[in-house]
C-alpha positions as CSV (number, residue, x, y, z in Angstrom):
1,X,161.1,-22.1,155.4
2,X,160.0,-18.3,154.2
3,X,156.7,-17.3,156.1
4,X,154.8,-14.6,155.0
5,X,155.6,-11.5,153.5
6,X,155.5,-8.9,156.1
7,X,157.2,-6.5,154.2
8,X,156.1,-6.7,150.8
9,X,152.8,-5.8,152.9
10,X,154.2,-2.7,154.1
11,X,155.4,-1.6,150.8
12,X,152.0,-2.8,148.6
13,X,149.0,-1.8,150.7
14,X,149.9,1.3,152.3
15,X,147.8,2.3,149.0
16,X,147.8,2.1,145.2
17,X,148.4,4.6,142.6
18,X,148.0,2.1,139.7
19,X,145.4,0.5,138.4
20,X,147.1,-3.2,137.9
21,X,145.3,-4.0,134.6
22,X,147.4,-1.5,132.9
23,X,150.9,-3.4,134.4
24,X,149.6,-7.2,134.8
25,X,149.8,-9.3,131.5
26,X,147.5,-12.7,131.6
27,X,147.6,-14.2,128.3
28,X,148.4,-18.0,128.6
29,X,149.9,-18.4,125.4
30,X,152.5,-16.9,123.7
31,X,150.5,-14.2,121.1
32,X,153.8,-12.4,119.7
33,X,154.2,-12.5,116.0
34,X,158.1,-11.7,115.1
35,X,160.4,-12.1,112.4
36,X,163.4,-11.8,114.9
37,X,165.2,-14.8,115.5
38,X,165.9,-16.5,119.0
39,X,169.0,-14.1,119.7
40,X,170.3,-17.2,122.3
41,X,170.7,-19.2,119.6
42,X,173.7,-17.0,118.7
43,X,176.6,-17.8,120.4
44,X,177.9,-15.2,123.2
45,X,174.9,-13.2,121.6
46,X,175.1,-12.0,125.5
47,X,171.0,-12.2,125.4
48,X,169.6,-14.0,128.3
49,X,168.0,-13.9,131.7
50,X,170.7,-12.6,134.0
51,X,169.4,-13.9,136.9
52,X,165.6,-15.5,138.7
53,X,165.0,-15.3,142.1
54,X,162.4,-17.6,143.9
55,X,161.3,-14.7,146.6
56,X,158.0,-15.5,148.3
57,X,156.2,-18.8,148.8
58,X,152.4,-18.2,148.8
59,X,153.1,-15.2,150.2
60,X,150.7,-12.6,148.3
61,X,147.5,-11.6,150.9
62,X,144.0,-11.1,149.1
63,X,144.4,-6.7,148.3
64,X,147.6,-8.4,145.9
65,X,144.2,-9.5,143.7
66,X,143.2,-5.9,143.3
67,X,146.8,-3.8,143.4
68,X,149.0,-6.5,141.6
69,X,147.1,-8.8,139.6
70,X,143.8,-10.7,139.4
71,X,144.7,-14.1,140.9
72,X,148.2,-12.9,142.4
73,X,146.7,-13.6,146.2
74,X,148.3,-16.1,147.8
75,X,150.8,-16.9,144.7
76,X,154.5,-17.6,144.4
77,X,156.9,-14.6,143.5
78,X,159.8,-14.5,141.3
79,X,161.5,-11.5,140.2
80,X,163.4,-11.7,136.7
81,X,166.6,-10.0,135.6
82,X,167.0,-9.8,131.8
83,X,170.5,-8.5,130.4
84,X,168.3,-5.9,128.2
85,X,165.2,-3.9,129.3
86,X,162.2,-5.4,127.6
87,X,159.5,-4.2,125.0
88,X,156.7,-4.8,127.3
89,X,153.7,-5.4,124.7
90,X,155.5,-8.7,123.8
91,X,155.3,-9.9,127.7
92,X,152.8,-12.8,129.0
93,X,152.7,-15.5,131.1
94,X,153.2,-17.7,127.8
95,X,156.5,-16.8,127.5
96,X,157.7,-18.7,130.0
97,X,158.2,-22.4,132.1
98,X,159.4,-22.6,135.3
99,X,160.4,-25.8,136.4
100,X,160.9,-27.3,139.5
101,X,163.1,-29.5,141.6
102,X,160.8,-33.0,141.0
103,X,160.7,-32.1,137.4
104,X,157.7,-30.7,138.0
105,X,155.8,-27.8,135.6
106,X,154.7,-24.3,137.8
107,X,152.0,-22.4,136.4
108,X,151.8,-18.4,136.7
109,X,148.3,-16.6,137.0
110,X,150.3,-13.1,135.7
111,X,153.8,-11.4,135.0
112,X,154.5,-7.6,135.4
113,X,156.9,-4.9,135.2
114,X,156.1,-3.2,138.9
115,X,157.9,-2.2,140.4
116,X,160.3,-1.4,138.7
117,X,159.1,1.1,136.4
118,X,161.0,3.8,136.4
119,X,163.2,4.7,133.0
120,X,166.1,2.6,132.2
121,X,164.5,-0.3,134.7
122,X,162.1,-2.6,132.1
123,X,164.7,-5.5,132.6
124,X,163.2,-6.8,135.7
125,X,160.2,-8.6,135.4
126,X,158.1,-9.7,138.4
127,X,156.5,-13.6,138.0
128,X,153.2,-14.5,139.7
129,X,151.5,-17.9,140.0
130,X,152.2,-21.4,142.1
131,X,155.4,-22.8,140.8
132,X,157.1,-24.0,144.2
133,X,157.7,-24.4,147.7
134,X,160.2,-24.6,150.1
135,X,159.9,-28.6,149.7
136,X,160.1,-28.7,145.6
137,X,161.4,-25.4,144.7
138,X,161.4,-24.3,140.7
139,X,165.2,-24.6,139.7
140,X,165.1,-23.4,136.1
141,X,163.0,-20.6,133.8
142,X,162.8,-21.3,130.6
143,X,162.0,-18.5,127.9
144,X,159.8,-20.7,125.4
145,X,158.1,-17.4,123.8
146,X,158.7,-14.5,121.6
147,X,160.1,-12.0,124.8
148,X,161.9,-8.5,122.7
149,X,164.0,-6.1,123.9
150,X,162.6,-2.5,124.2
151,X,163.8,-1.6,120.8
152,X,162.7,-4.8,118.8
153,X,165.8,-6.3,117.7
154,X,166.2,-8.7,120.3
155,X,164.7,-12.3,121.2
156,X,165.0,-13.9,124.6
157,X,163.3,-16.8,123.3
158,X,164.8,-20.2,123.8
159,X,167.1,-18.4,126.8
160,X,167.0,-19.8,130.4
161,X,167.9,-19.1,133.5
162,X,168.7,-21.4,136.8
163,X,166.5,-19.9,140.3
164,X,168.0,-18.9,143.3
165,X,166.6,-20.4,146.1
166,X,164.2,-19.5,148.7
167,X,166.8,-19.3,151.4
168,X,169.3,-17.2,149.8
169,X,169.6,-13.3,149.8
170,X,170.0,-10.9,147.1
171,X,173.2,-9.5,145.5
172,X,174.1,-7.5,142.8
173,X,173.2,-8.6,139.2
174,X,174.0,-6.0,136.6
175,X,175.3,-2.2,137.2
176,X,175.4,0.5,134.9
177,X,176.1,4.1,133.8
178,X,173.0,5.9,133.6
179,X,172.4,8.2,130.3
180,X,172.2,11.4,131.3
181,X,168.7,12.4,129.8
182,X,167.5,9.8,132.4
183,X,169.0,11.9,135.5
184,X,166.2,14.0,136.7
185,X,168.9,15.5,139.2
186,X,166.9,17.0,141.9
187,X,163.2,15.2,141.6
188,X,161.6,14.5,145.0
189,X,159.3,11.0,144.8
190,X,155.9,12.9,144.2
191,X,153.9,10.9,145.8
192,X,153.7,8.8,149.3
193,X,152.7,5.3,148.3
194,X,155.3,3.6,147.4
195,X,155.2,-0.1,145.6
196,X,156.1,1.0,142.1
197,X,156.0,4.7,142.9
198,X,158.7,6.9,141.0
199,X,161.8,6.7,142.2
200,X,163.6,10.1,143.9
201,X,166.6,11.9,142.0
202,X,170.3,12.5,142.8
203,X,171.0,15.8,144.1
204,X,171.6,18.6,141.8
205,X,175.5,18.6,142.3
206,X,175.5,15.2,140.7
207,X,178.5,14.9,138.1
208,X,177.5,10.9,137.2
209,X,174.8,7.7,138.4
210,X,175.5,4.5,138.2
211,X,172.4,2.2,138.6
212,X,173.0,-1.2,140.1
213,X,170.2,-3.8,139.9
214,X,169.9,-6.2,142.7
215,X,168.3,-9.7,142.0
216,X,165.3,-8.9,144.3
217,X,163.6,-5.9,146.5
218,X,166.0,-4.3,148.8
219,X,165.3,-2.8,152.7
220,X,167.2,-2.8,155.5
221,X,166.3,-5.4,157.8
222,X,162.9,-4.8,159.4
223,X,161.7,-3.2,156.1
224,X,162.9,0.5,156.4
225,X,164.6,2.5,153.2
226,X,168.0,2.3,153.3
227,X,170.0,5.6,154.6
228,X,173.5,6.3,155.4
229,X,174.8,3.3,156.4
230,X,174.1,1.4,153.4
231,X,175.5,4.8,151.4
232,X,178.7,4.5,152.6
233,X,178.8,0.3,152.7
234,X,178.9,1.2,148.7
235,X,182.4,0.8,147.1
236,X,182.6,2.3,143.8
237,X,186.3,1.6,141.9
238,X,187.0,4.0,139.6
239,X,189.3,4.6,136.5
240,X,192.4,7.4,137.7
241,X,194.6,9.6,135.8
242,X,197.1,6.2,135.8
243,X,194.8,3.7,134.7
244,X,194.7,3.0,138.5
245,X,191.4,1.9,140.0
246,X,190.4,4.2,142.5
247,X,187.8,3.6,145.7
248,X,184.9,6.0,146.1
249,X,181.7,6.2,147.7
250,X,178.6,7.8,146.3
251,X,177.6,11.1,147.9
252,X,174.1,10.4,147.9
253,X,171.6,7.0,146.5
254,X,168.7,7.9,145.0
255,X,165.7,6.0,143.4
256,X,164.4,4.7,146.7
257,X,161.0,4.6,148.5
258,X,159.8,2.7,145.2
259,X,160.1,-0.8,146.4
260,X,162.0,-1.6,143.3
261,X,165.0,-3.9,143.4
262,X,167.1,-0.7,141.8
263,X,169.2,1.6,143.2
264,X,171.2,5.3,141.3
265,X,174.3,5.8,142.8
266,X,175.3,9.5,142.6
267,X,178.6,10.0,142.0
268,X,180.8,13.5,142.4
269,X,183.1,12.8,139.7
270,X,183.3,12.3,135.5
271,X,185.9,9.7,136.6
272,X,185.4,5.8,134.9
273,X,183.2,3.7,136.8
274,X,184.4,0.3,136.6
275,X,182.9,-1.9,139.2
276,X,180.5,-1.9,142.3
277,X,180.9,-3.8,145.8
278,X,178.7,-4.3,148.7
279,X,179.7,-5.9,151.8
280,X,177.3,-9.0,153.4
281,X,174.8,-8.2,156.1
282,X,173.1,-5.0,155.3
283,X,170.1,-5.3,153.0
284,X,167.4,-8.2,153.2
285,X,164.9,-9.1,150.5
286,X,161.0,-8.6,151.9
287,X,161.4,-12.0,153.6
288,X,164.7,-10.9,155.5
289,X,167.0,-13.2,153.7
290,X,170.5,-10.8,154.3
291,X,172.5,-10.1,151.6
292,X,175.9,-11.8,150.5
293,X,179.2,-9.5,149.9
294,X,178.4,-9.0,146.8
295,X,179.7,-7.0,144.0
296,X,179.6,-6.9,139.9
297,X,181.0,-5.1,136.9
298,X,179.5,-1.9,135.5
299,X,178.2,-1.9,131.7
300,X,179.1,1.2,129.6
């Protein structure tokens, strides 16, 4: 059974730079007038919840009331993958079900984007409410409202997704090539708190990034932000001269001390990226679950 969240704690209450009524949505009930059809309806439409993850069991201490949302203390946590980032005004708690293992309805008190917040990351969405345990877990999420994608012509409604469970790790859900407008090559995290904080940079001498999403917060185990180790555990195959795929490592990973479940992957070369693996044993969610060998695709 998953005890407390030690170090989600670390990474919420050091301090807060936001003021959580600008991030938490509360409405109960699905309020989003569209004309855009349930895009899951449409076969290999592709538009769905990649992935949920059941992460903490009443794990959120009283301060998640005033740095998360109102109500989030003592709540369940789920973390959402989406395979397109979302238009945020068009997110509540309305939007979705969560279901658990006895059949069971969960309720959620809030759902936000934080922490993952930085550009190019509004496709994970954090869940907040009591939905589970480790006795009668929720086993399926349901999209029953009008969810968009960022640019409106998307609808996730009618989508669903089945939970990973309590006990497992997290592992790589989606990976892709970074625009290049979305770089910031050099940027230094500007400031020291760090659930939600902007993510750092790759270094100036960066020729390509690859973001990879995993399907939950990432640490080493103990809570610390990764650092060489887990650099060079990265395995990035790449496209060569031949049509040969090609093993590289990244020179540097950026977009750390943020808490977020997303990590850049600098890359030296203009070379195809075509797929990213990552061995088993390295990385833990905030309740220490390890990670499996893992590895996934990247999207172009």
């Amino acid at each position: 059974m998953k005890l407390f969240f030690p170090v989600l704690l670390v990474f919420l209450f050091e301090s807060a730079y936001l003021d959580a009524a600008e991030n938490a949505k509360y409405e109960q009930a699905d309020t989003t007038q569209t004309n855009v059809p349930p895009s899951a309806e449409v076969p290999d439409s592709g538009v769905m919840p990649l992935s949920a993850f059941f992460g903490a069991d009443n794990a959120f201490p009283p301060l998640a009331n005033r740095r998360i949302c109102e109500g989030a203390a003592g709540g369940d946590g789920m973390p959402l993958v989406f395979s397109h980032q979302l238009d945020i005004s068009t997110l509540q708690p309305g939007d979705f079900r969560i279901i658990r293992a006895d059949g069971s309805t969960g309720s959620l008190v809030c759902v936000t984007p934080m922490p993952a917040l930085d550009e190019g990351e509004l496709r994970t969405i954090l869940l907040i409410g009591e939905y589970g345990s480790a006795e009668n877990q929720p086993v399926q999420v349901d999209i029953v409202g009008n969810l968009l994608s960022i640019d409106g012509s998307l609808n996730f409604r009618n989508s669903s997704s089945t939970v990973i469970a309590l006990e497992e790790g997290p592992s790589l859900i989606y990976a892709e090539v970074v625009p290049e407008s979305q770089w910031d090559l050099g940027k230094e995290q500007s400031t020291g708190l760090r659930f939600g904080a902007p993510g750092d940079g790759c270094p100036e001498a960066t020729q390509q990034v690859v973001r990879v999403v995993w399907t939950g917060g990432i640490t080493k185990p103990g809570g610390d932000e990764i650092d060489h180790v887990e650099r060079l555990a990265y395995k990035v195959f790449v496209e060569g001269d031949a049509e040969e795929l090609n093993m590289i490592v990244p020179f540097a990973v950026a977009d750390l001390r943020d808490s977020d479940n997303n990590h850049e992957l600098c890359l030296d070369t203009t070379a195809k990226p075509l797929r990213v693996e990552f061995p088993a044993g390295l990385m833990t969610d905030p309740i220490e679950d390890l990670n499996p060998a893992t590895s996934i695709d990247v999207t172009h």
